[in-house]
LOZATI-319219 format. One line per 4 residues: number of its first residue (from 0); for each residue y, z, x of C-alpha. Coordinates in Angstrom, 1 decimal. Layout:
# residues N
NUM	Y/Z/X | ...
***
This chain:
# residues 489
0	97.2/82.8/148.9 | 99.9/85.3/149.3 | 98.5/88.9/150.2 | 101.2/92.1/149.9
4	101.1/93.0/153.8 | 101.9/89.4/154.3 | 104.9/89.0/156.8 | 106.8/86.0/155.3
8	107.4/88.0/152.5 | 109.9/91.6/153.0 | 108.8/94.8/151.4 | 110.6/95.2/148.3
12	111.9/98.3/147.1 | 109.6/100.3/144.6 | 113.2/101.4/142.3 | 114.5/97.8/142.8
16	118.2/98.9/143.6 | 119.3/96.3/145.9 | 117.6/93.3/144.1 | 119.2/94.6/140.9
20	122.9/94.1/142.7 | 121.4/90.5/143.6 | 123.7/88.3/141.5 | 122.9/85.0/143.1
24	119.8/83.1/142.6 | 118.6/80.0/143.7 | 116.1/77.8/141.6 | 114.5/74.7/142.4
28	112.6/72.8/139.7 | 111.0/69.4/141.2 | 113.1/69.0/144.1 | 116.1/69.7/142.1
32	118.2/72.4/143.6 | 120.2/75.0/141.7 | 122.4/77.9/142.1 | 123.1/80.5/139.2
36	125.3/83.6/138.9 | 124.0/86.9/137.2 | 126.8/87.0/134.3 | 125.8/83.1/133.7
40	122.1/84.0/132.9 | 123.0/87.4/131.4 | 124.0/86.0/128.7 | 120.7/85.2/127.4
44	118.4/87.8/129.0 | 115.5/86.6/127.2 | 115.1/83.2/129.2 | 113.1/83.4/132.2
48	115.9/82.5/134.4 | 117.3/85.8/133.4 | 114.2/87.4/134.2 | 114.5/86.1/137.8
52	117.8/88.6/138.5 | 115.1/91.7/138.3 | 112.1/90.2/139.1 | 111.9/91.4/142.8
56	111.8/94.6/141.3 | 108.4/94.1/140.3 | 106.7/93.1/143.1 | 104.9/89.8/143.7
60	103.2/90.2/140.8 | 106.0/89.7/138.8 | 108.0/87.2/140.9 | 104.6/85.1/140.8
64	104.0/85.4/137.1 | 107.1/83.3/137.0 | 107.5/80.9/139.1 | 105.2/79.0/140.6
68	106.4/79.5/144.5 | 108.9/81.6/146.6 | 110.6/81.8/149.6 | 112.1/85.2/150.7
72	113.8/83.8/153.6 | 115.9/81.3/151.7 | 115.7/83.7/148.3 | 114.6/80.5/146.5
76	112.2/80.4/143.9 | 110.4/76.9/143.1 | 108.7/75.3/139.6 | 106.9/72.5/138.8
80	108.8/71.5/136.0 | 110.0/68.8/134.8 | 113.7/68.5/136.8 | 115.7/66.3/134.0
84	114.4/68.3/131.3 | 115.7/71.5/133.4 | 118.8/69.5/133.9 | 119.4/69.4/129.9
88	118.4/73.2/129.2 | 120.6/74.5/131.8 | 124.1/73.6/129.2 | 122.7/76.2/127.4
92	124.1/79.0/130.2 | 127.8/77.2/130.0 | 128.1/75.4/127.2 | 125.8/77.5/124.5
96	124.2/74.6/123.0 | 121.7/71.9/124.3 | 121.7/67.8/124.3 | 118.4/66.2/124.9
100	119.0/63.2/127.3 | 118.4/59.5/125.8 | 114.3/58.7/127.6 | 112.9/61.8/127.4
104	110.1/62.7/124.9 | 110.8/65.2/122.4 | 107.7/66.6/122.4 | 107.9/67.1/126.1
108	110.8/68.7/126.3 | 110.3/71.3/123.0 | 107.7/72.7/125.6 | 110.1/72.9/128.5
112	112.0/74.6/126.8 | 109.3/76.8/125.7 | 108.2/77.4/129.3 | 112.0/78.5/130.2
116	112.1/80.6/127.2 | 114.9/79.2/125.6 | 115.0/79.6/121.4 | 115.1/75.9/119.7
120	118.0/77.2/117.5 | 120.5/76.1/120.8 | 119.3/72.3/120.1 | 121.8/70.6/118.8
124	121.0/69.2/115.1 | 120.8/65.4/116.5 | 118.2/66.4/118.9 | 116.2/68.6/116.0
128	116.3/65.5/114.0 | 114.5/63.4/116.9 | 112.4/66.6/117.2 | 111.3/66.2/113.5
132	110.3/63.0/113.5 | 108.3/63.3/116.5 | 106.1/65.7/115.2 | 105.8/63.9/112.1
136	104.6/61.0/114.2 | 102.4/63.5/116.0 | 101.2/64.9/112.9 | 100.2/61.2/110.9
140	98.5/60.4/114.2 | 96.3/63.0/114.2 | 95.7/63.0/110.4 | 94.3/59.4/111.2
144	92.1/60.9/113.9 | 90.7/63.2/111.8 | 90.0/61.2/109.1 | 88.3/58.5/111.8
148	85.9/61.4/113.2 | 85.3/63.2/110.0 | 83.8/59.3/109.1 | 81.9/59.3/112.0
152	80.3/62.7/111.7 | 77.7/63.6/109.3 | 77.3/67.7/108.6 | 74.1/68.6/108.9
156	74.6/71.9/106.3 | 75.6/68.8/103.5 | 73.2/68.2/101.1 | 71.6/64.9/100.1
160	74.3/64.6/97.1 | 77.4/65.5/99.2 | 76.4/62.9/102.0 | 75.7/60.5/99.4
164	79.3/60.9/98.0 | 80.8/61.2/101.2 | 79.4/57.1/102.2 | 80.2/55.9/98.3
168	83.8/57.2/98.8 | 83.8/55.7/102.1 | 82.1/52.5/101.1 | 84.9/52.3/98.4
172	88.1/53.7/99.9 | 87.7/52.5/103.6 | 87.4/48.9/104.0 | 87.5/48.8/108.2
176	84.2/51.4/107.7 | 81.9/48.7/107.7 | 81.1/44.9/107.1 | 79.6/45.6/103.3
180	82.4/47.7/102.6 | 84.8/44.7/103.6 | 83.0/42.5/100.8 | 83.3/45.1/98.5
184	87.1/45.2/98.8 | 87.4/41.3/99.2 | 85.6/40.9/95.5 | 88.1/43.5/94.3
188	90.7/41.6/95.3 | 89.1/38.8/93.7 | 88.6/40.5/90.6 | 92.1/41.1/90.4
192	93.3/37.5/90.7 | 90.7/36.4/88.5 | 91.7/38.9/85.9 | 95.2/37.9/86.5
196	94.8/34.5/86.4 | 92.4/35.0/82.8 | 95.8/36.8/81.4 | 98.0/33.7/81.8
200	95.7/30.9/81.4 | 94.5/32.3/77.7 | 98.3/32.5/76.4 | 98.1/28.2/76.8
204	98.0/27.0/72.9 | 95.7/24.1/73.6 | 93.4/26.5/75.6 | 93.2/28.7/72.6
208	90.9/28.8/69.6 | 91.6/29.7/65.7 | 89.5/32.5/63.7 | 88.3/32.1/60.3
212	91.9/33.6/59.0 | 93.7/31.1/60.9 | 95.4/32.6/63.4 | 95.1/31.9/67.5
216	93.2/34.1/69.5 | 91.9/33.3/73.7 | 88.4/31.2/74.2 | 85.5/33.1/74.1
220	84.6/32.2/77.7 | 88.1/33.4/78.7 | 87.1/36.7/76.8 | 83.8/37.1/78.7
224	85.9/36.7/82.4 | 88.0/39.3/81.1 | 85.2/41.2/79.9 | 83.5/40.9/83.1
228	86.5/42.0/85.2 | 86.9/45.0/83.1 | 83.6/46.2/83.5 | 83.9/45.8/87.5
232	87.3/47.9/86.9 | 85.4/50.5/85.0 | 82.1/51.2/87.4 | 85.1/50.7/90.8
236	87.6/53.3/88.6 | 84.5/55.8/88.0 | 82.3/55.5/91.2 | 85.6/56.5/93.1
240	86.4/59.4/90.8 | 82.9/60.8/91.1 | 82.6/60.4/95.0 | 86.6/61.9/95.3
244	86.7/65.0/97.5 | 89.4/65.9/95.7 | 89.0/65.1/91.6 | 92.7/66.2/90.8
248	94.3/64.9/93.4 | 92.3/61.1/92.6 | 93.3/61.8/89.2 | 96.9/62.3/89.8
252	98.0/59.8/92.2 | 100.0/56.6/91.6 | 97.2/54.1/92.3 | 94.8/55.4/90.3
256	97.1/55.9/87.4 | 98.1/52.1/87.4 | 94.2/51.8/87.5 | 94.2/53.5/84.3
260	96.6/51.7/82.7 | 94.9/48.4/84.1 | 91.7/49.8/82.1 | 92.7/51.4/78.8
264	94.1/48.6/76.8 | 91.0/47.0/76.8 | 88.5/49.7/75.5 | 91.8/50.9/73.2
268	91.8/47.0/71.7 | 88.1/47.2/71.2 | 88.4/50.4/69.1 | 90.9/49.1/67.1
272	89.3/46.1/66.1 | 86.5/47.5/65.2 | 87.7/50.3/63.8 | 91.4/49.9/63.0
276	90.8/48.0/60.3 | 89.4/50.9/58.0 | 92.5/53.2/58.9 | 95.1/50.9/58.9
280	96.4/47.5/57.6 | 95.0/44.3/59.6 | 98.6/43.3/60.2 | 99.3/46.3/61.8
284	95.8/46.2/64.1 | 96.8/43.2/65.7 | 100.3/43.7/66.3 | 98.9/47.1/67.8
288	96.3/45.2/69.8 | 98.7/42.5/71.6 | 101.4/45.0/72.4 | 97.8/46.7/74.3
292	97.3/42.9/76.1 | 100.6/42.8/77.4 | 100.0/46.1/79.2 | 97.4/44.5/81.5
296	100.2/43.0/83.4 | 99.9/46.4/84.9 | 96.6/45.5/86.9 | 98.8/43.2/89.0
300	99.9/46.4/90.5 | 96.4/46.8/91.8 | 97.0/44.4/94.9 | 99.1/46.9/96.3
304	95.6/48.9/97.1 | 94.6/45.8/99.1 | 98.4/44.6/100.7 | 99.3/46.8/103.5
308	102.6/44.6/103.0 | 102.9/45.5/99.5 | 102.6/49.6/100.3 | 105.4/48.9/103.1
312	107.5/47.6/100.6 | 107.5/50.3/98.1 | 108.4/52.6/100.9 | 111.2/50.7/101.8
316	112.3/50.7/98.9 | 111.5/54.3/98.2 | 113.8/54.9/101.5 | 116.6/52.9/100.4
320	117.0/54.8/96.9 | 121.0/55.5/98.5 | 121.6/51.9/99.1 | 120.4/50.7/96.0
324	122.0/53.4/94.1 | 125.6/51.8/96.0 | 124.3/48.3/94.7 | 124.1/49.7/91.3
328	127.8/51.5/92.0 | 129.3/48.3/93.1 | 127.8/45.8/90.3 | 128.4/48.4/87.3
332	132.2/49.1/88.4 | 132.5/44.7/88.7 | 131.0/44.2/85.4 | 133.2/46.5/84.1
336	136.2/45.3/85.4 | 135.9/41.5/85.3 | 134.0/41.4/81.5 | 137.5/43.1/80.4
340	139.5/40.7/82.5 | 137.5/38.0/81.2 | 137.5/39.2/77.3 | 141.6/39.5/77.9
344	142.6/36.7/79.4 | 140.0/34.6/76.5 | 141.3/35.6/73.5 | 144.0/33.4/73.7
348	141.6/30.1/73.3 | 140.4/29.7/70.0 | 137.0/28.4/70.9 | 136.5/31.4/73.0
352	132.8/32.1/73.5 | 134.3/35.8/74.7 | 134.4/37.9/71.3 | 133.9/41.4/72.3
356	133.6/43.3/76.2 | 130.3/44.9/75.6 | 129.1/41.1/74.7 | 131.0/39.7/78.1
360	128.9/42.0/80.0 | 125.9/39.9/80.0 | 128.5/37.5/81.3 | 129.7/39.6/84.0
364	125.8/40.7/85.3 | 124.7/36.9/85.2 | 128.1/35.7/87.2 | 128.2/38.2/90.2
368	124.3/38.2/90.7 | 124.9/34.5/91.0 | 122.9/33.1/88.3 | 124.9/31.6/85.7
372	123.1/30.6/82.8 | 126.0/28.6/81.3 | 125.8/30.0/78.0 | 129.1/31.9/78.3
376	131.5/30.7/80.1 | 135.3/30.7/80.4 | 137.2/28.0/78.9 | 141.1/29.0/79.8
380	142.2/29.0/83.8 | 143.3/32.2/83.9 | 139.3/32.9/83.0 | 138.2/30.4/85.4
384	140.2/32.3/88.2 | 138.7/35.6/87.2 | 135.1/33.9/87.0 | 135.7/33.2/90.4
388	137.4/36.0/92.0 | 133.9/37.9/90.0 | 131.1/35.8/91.8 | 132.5/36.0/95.1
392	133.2/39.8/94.9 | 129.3/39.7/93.4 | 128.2/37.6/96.3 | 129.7/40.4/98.4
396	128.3/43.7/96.8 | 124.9/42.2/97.2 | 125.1/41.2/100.6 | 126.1/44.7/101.9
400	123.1/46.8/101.3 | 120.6/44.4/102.1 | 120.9/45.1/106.1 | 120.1/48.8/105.6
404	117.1/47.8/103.0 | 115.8/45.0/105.9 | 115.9/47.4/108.6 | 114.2/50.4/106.7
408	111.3/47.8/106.0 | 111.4/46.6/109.5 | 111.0/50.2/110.9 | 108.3/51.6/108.7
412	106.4/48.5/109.4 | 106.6/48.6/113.1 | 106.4/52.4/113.0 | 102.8/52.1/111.2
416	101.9/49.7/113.5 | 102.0/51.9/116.2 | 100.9/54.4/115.0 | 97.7/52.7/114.1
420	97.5/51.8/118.4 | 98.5/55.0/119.5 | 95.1/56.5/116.8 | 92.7/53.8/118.2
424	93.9/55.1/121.9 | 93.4/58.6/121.1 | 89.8/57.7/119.9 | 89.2/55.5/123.1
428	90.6/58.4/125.4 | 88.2/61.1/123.0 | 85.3/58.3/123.7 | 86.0/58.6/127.6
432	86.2/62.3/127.8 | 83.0/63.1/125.8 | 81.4/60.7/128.1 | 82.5/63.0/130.9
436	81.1/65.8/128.8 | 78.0/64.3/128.6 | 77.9/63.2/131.9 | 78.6/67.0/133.2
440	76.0/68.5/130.7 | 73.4/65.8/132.3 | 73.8/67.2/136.0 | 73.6/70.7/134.4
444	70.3/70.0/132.7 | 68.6/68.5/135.4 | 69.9/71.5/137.5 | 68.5/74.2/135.2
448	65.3/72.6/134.7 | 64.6/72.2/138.2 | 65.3/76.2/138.3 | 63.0/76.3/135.2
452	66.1/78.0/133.3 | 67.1/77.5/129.7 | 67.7/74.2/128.0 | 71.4/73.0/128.9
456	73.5/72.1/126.5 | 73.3/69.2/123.9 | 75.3/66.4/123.4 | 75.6/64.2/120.4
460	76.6/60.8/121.3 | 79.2/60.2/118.3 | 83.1/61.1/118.6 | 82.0/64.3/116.5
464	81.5/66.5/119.0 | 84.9/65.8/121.3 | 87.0/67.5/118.6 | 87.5/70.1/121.1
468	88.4/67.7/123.8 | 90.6/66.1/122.3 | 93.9/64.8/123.3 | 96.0/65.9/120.1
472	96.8/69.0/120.6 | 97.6/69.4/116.8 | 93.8/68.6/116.2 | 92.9/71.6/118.5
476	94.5/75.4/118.7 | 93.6/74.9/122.8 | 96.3/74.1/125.1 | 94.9/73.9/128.7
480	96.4/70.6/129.7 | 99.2/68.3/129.0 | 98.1/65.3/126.6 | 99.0/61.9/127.1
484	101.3/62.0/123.5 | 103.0/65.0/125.0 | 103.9/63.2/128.6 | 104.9/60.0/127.2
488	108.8/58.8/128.1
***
């Protein structure tokens, strides 16, 4: 503890005049030493190294509120800090921008430079992009928490209804919750394959049966399968929408519009042949009610509620839109180029199969994706050698995106994947410091009942109550410690 009539420290001037003509100091920041110049740290007199030229000014009051030590003899003021990160900010006095060193977590350093008061708009745009996705990472983590604890706690204030929709939404939405609501989502999945599986198997002839008027329709049993699966649909589609926290949102999203369109042709087939047939020609009824069959290809879609693989892959894809779009480039500027190559260099064989370019497009596509159906071909070697030259430029346009595509895949997978670890840690290391919690409120209780004082403090024993010690800072305003996600490297 440093008192003011301490010796080790000199009296400092009340006006400050001589520290203010100080225009070395001397800084060390975790064993790091470092020398600085007044017109260096001028420059940005908002930093707290800039601070440190008239600090002395002040008192120890002000010298103390920051840094963390100082020695008057050697003018040398000391920190705490982290010295590589401090190694990295310092640019920003000679070189006006910063570089954030390969190994060092973003997160760590954005409060670094915090501490040294040093604006984020001198980050280079590299470094801001590593920044970004950091705190997205940060963010989706504790999203996850959240939604984990907000499972695990009940609210007392709820009424019977609202906790009753809260553990059908749960039962339905959140497989891992519990053992029946596994079951629930394996049938589901079952339901779909069945349903699937009904949908193919009733389009075999010798599987199907003839009406009165003669014409082919699926077995009956089929039809009571598909009936069956429909009506698990119907009660899964509407138990979800009634227990849904959020009835717009439910309504709107992608899933549950494929559900709908999994769902609708059947009830929309059943009105019409019931009732189709007094508003409108029977011809036109069952035309109208097999285009509605062949929309129920759409509940194939439905796996992707149950395939984590399947979600990773439309997100991949969804992130590769740029590569795909230069797939596209590539193939639409050969076929255009080698179906009017091919249509010229044909016309010259009178057997040519080539009659117009817009028709030797379909040749074009099916040569350089590598399929070749064999229905057009060239007959003439000058076709031949443009047939060629087509599939192995096709072979190539292909083969160039599909790196990019892989490794997008490869990286949200492995992202989510550790993402999904670094949640179940949080919720171990929330676990650990409620137990503390609960632990310290013990001791407390026995302590004030011996003393016959008021009731200490109660502690519920689920993760609910550690929301405010927990290691997220984004799931908490407080900020009296660094977390493990923020001291990682």
């Amino acid at each position: 503890i440093k008192m003011a009539g301490d010796s080790r420290f000199p009296d400092v001037d009340a006006d400050g005049s001589g520290k203010n003509e100080e225009t070395e100091i001397v800084v060390n920041v975790g064993g790091v030493r470092q020398v600085f110049y007044g017109d260096n740290l001028n420059q940005f007199p908002e930093t707290r190294l800039a601070e440190l030229i008239n600090c002395l000014s002040g008192g120890y009051d002000s010298i103390f509120s920051l840094c963390d030590d100082y020695d008057p003899g050697k003018r040398e003021f000391y920190f705490d800090r982290d010295p590589d990160a401090f190694k990295c900010i310092i640019d920003v006095y000679y070189f006006g921008e910063i570089h954030m060193k390969k190994g060092i977590c973003p997160i760590c350093f954005k409060n670094e430079m915090e501490f040294w008061k040093v604006d984020l708009k001198f980050l280079d745009d590299c470094c801001k992009t590593h920044l970004s996705e950091k705190k997205e990472e940060l963010e989706e983590i504790a999203r996850r928490v959240q939604l984990i604890l907000d499972d695990l706690g009940v609210d007392a204030s709820e009424n019977r209804w609202k906790r009753c929709q809260k553990c059908i939404w749960k039962f339905l939405e959140k497989p891992e919750s519990s053992y029946p609501a596994r079951v629930i989502a394996v049938l589901s999945f079952l339901f779909i394959l069945i349903s699937s599986v009904v949908m193919c198997v009733g389009t075999i002839p010798d599987l199907q049966v003839v009406d009165a008027e003669g014409n082919r329709m699926e077995h009956p049993t089929l039809d009571s399968i598909e009936t069956a699966c429909i009506g698990w649909f119907t009660m899964e589609y509407v138990l979800r929408l009634i227990s849904s926290p959020n009835k717009l949102h439910f309504a709107l999203s992608f899933m549950n519009i494929v559900d709908v369109l999994a769902i609708l042709p059947f009830y929309v087939s059943l009105t019409l042949t019931h009732l189709g047939a007094k508003l409108m020609e029977l011809s036109n009824v069952q035309q109208a009610v097999q285009a509605l069959r062949i929309m129920r290809i759409a509940r194939i879609f439905k796996l992707a509620r149950h395939s984590s693989g399947l979600q990773t892959l439309t997100y991949a894809l969804k992130r590769s839109f740029k590569e795909l779009g230069l797939l596209l480039m590539y193939l639409a500027v050969g076929i255009f180029v080698f179906s009017a190559l091919g249509y010229t260099m044909e016309q010259s064989h009178p057997e040519t199969l080539f009659k117009s370019i817009p028709q030797s497009f379909w040749w074009a596509i099916i040569t350089m994706t590598t399929v070749g159906y064999g229905d057009i071909y060239p007959k003439t070697t000058l076709g031949k050698l443009n047939a060629a030259i087509s599939f192995l430029c096709g072979v190539i346009a292909i083969a160039l995106p599909i790196h990019p595509i892989i490794n997008n895949f490869v990286r949200y997978y492995n992202k989510q994947r550790v993402l999904e670890t670094a949640a179940k840690h949080e919720l171990e290391l929330m676990e650990l410091n409620s137990a503390e919690g609960k632990a310290a409120s013990s001791k407390s209780e026995l302590e004030d009942l011996v003393r016959g004082g008021k009731e200490g403090p109660f502690y519920s024993s689920r993760l609910k109550v550690s929301h405010s010690d927990t290691f997220i800072h984004l799931l908490s305003e407080e900020k009296h410690y660094r977390t493990r996600l923020q001291s990682c490297k």
